[in-house]
N, C-alpha and C positions, 0 to 999 in steps of 0.2 A: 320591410323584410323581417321576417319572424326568426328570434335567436333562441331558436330550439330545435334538436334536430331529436328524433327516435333512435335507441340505443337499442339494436336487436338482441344485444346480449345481456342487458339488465330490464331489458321491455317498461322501458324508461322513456320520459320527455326528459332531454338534460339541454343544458345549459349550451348554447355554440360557440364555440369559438370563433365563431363570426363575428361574431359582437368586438373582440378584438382589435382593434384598429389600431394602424399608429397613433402615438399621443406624439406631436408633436408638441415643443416646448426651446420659449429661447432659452431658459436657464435651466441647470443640470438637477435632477431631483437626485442629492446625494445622502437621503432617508437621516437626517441629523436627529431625526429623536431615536435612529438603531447607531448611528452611528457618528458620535459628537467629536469623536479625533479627540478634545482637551480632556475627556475620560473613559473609560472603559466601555465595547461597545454595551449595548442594550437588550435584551431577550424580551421580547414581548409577545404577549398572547392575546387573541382573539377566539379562540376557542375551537379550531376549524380543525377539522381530521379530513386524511383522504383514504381512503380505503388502500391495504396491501396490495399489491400486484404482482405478483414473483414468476419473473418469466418462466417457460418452459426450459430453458435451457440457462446458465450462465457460466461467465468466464472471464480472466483476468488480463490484461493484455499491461505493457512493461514499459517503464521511460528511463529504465537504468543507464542510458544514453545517451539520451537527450536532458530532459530537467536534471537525473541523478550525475549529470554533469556539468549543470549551473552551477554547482557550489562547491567542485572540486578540479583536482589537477586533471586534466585529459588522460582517460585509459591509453593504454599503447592497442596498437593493434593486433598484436599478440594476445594481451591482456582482455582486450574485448573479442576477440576467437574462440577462447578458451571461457570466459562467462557467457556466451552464447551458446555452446555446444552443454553448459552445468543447465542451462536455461531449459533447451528444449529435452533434455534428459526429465528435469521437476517438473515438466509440462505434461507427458506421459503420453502414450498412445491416440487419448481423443485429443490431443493439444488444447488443456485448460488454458495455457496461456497463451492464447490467441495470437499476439503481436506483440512486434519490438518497435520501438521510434531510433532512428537515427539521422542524428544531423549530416548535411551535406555540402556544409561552406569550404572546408580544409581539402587536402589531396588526403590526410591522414583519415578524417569520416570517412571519404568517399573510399581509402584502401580497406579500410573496415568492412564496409557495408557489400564490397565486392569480394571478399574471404569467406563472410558470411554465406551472400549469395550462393556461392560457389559451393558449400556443404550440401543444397539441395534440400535442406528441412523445410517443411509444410508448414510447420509451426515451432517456435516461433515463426510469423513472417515478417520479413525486413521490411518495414516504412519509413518513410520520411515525416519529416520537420524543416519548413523553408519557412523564407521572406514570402512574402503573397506578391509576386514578381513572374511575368512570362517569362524570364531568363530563367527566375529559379523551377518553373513547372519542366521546362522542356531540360532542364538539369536532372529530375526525378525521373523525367521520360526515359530520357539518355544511360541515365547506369540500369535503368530495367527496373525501375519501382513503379505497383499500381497504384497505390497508393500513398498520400502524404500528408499531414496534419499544417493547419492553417490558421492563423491566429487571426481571431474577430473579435475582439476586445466589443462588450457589451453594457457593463455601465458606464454611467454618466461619468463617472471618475475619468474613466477612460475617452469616451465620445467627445466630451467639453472640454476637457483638463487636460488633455494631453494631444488628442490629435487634434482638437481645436473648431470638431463638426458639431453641425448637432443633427438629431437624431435620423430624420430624413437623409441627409449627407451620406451618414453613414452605413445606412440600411440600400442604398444605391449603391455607395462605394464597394461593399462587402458582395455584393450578391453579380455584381460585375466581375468583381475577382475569382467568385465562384464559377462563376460562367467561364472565365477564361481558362479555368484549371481544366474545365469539362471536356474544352474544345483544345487543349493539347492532349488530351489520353489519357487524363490522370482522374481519378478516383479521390474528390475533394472529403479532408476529415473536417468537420472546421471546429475552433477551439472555442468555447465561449466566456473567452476569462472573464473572470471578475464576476457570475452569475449571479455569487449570493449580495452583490452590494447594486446588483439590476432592478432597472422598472421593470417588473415582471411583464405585468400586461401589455405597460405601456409604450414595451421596444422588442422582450426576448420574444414575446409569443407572436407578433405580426412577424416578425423576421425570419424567423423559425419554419412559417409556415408558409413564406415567400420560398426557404430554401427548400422545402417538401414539394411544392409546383414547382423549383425548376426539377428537383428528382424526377417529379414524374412525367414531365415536359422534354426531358432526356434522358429516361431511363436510367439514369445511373444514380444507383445510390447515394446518398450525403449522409454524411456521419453526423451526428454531435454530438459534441464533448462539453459535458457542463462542469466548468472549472471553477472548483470552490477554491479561488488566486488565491486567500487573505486568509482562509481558514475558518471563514467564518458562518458557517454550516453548523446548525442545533438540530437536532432530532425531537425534543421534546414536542407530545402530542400537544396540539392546538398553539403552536409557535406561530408566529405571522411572516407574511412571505417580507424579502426575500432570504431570509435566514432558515426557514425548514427546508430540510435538504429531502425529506416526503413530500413538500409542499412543490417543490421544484420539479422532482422527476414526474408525478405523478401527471403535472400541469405541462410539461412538454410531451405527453403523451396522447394526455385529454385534450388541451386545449389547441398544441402543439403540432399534433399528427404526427409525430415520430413511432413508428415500431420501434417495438421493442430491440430488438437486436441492431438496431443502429444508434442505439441511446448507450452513454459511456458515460462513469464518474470521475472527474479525475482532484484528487482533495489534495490539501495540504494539515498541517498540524499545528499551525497556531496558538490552538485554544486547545491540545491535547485531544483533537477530535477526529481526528484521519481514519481511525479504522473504526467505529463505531456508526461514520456516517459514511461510509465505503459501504456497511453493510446494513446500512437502511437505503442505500441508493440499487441496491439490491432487491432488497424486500420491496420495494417497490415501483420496479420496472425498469432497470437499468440490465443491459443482458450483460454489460462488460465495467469491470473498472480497473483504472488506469494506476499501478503502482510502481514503485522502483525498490528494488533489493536494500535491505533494510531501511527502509526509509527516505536513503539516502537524496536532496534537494535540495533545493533553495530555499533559504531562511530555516525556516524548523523542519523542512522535509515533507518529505509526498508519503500515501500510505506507504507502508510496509509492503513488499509484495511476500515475503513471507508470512506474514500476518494473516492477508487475503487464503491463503492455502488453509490455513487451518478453519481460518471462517467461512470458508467452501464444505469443509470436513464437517465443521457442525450445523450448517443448514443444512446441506443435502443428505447427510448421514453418510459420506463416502468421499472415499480420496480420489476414486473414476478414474487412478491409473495413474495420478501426478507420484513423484518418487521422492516424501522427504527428507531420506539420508542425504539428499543431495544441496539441501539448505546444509548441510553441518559443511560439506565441499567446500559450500561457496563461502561459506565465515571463515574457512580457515586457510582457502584462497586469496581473501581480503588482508585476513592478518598477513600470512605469512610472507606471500606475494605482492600483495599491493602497497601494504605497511598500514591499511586502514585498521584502524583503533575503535574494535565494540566494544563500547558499556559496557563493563560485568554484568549488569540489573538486566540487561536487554533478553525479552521472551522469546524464548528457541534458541536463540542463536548465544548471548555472553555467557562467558564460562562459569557463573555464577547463577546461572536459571533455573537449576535443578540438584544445586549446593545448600547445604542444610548444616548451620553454624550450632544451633539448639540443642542440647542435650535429648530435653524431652520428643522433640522431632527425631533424633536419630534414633533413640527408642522405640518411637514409632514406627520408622521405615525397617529397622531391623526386624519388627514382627512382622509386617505389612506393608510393602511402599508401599502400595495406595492410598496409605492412610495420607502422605503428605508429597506424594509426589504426582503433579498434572494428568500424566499417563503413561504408558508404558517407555518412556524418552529412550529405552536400549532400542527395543524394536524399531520403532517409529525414527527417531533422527539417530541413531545409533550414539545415543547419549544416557552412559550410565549415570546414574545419580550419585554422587558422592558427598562427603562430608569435608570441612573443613574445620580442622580442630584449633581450637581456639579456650577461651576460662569455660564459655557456657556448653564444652560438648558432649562431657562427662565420659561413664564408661559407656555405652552403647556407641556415640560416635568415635571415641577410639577403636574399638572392636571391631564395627563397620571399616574404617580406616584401613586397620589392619587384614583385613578378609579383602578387602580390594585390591589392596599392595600386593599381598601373597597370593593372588589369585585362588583364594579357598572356599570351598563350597561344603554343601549339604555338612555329614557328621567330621568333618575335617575343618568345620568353622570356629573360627575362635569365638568363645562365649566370654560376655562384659566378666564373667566371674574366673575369669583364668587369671592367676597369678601375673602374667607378664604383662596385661592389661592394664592391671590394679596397681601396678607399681611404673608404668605409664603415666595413666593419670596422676599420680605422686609427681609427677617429676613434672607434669603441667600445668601442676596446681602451684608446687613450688614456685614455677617462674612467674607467674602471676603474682601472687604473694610478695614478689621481692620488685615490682612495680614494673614488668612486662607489660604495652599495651598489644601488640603485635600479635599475629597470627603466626601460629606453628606450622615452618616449615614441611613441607614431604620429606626435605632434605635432614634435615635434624632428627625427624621421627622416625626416617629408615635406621639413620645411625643409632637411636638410640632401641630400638628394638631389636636389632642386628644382633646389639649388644648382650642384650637380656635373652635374646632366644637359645644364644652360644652359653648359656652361664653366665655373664657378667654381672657387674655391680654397678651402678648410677653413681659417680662422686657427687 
């Protein structure tokens, strides 16, 4: 049988995925020259590139729910009402953010997911997350979800080490439970953890393509979700499989037969790499990936799904209608509300993202924010830029300081050379001086301007 098939659209001989077969094997191939456990994993290259593929469409879909609840205390249902209604507000008109996952073990998920339901939004839409159990399908059927996500754990890590099959086992096992999801009513997602520590060819790609025939054996869609479990997703051109997270989506397209829009990223950040490889899972044929509000997950966290918004903004050249004053909402729904504690450093969202300590930067932004500020942060999250005065801020960032406090504008603004400035800075120089590490209150600086604005004197 000849493995090459013509490609009408590159009017190409390529390579088939035919060729593919299961590799069976009794012992687990767990790649120890990527991945030796006793040291740091391994990046290696072979040189290989796959071409960009950037769906016609893409979008973000949400697990602030689900994972963004493995490593924290359960939302109330209250609480998850109200982050689902901030949801599909940032989601906008065309529903970028496609779906929400939510668990359905408790009476508390399931009062959740039934509050939700009950709003009637399009988008978000409400899915599941079970045990791969007929009890739990006909569970999902039961509160009214069409869809639910399915865990099919794919390396060896997983197949030999933990559930104790090997690969044939579980490529039966898994595609049974598929079936069975089909033939209760439900709309199977399935999960493919662990993909980048996978036999590529030798398990994801025949499996993949078992689950594409039953797709089209029963009409119903199958999702997959290629879950980079470990974090351990590189981008760099000519990386080897299964660590290129281009090498992966590309190959569950090509080799795989997945469409595009039924192919999902879903990362973590291990390696600091969640949103970089979010958006090469993108760039090359992923229609959706899978994030949670600030990051929020298990171990070091799942992308950003704020993140994902912005790096929608700069590939496509447009926000298409998401709304994100509505990210500053939900940061300050987390703080205030929830008690959850953002990093200062953290981008968009910590109160320090667009806080400028530098003298010569505040000089800068007083002639020109754009000289040193991201983008418009008023408009856009409705986050003015401010300074925080500290030894390095000089007079431009006291001035600013003050122009912001007083709400003063255009020829009403105070200039760094005004007297009450100048004798500011004196009095912030001073404390330094006298071995202040600390940063200058708002609260001290109202006082001591208050001062000076009335006539006073600085003791």
């Amino acid at each position: 049988m000849p493995h090459h098939v013509f490609n009408r659209y590159t009017n190409l001989l390529e390579f088939s995925a035919s060729a593919h077969g299961m590799l069976d094997r009794e012992d687990p191939n767990l790649y120890r020259d990527q991945f030796p456990y006793m040291e740091i994993p391994k990046t290696i290259f072979n040189y290989r590139s796959v071409p960009m593929d950037m769906p016609d469409e893409i979008w973000m879909t949400d697990t602030t729910f689900r994972d963004g609840q493995q490593s924290r205390e359960p939302y109330s249902v209250e609480q998850i009402k109200h982050i689902y209604k901030l949801l599909h507000r940032l989601s906008g008109p065309k529903g970028k953010i496609r779906q929400s996952e939510f668990f359905l073990y408790s009476k508390r998920d399931r009062d959740a997911v039934y509050e939700c339901l009950n709003m009637g939004y399009q988008f978000p839409e409400v899915t599941g997350w079970i045990r791969a159990t007929k009890k739990d399908f006909e569970l999902v059927k039961e509160v009214g979800l069409k869809e639910t996500g399915i865990l099919v754990s794919c390396s060896d890590y997983h197949i030999f080490l933990q559930m104790k099959m090997n690969r044939r086992q579980a490529l039966g096992h898994y595609i049974s439970i598929v079936r069975e999801c089909i033939e209760t009513g439900v709309k199977p997602r399935c999960h493919l953890e662990d993909i980048t520590r996978a036999d590529f060819y030798g398990f994801v790609v025949p499996f993949v393509r078992e689950l594409m025939k039953l797709s089209k054996e029963t009409g119903v869609p199958i999702k997959i979700r290629a879950c980079d479990t470990m974090g351990m997703g590189v981008t760099f051109p000519g990386s080897v499989m299964p660590r290129s997270v281009q090498g992966v989506i590309h190959n569950l397209t090509h080799h795989g037969g997945v469409p595009h829009e039924l192919l999902e990223w879903h990362g973590h950040n291990d390696f600091y790499r969640a949103v970089n490889n979010a958006s090469y899972a993108w760039l090359y044929g992923a229609c959706a990936i899978n994030a949670s509000l600030f990051g929020i997950g298990e171990r070091t966290g799942n992308t950003p799904l704020e993140a994902m918004v912005f790096e929608y903004a700069q590939l496509r050249g447009t926000l298409d209608g998401m709304e994100p004053h509505v990210i500053t909402e939900l940061a300050e729904y987390f703080e205030k509300e929830i008690g959850y504690k953002i990093p200062p450093m953290t981008p968009f969202i910590g109160k320090n993202f667009n806080v400028t300590r530098a003298g010569i930067h505040a000089d800068g932004l007083l002639k020109n924010e754009e000289i040193y500020n991201i983008f418009d942060t008023t408009k856009i999250l409705n986050r003015p830029w401010k300074i925080v005065i500290s030894a390095t801020s000089g007079l431009a960032g006291i001035a600013h300081w003050m122009n912001d406090f007083y709400k003063k504008s255009g020829t009403d603004k105070f200039d760094k050379r005004n007297p009450v400035i100048i004798k500011m800075k004196d009095w912030v120089d001073a404390q330094y001086e006298t071995g202040r590490i600390t940063l200058i209150t708002d609260e001290e600086l109202e006082t001591i301007s208050k001062l000076l604005l009335e006539g006073g004197n600085i003791e």
